[in-house]
C-alpha positions as CSV (number, residue, x, y, z in Angstrom):
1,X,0.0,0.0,0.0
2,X,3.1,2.2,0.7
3,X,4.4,1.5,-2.7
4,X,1.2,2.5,-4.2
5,X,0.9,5.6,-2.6
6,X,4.4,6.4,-3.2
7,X,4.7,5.5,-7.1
8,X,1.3,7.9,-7.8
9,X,3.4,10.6,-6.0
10,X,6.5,10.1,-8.1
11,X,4.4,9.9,-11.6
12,X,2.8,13.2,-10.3
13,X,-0.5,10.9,-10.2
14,X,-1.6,11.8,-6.5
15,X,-4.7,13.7,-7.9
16,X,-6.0,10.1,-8.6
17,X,-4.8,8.6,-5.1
18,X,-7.8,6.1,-3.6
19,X,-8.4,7.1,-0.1
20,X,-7.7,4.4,2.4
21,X,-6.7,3.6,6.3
22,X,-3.4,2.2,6.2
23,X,-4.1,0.3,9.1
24,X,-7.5,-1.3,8.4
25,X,-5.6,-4.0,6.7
26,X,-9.5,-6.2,6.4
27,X,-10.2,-3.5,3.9
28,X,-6.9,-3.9,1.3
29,X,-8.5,-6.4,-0.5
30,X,-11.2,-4.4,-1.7
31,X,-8.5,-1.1,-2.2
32,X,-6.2,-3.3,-4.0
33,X,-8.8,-4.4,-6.2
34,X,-10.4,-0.9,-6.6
35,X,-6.6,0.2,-7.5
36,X,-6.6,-3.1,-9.7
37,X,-9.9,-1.5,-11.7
38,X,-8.4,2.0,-11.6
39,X,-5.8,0.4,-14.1
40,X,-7.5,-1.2,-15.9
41,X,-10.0,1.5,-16.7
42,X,-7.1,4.6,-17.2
43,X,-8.3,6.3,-13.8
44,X,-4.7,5.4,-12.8
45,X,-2.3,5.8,-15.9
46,X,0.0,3.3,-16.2
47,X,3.6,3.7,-15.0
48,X,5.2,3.8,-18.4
49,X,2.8,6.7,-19.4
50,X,4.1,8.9,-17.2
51,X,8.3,8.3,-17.6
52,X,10.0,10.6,-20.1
């Protein structure tokens, strides 16, 4: 979850950031497969979008 917070920060991607608790780790299966759907559907743009 780390990682995905910090890789949307580095591709300047934070705008699209999914709201979470970090420590309500019950609920990262349904983030993770929100993120998953993000990707999927462009909400999220993939990594290699955003490197120059």
């Amino acid at each position: 979850m780390l990682s995905y917070v910090f890789t949307l920060r580095m591709i300047d991607a934070a705008d699209e950031l999914r709201r979470f608790d970090l420590f309500d780790v019950e609920a990262y299966d349904e983030v993770l497969a929100q993120v998953n759907r993000d990707l999927a559907d462009g909400t999220i743009p993939p990594l290699e979008a955003r490197i120059v």
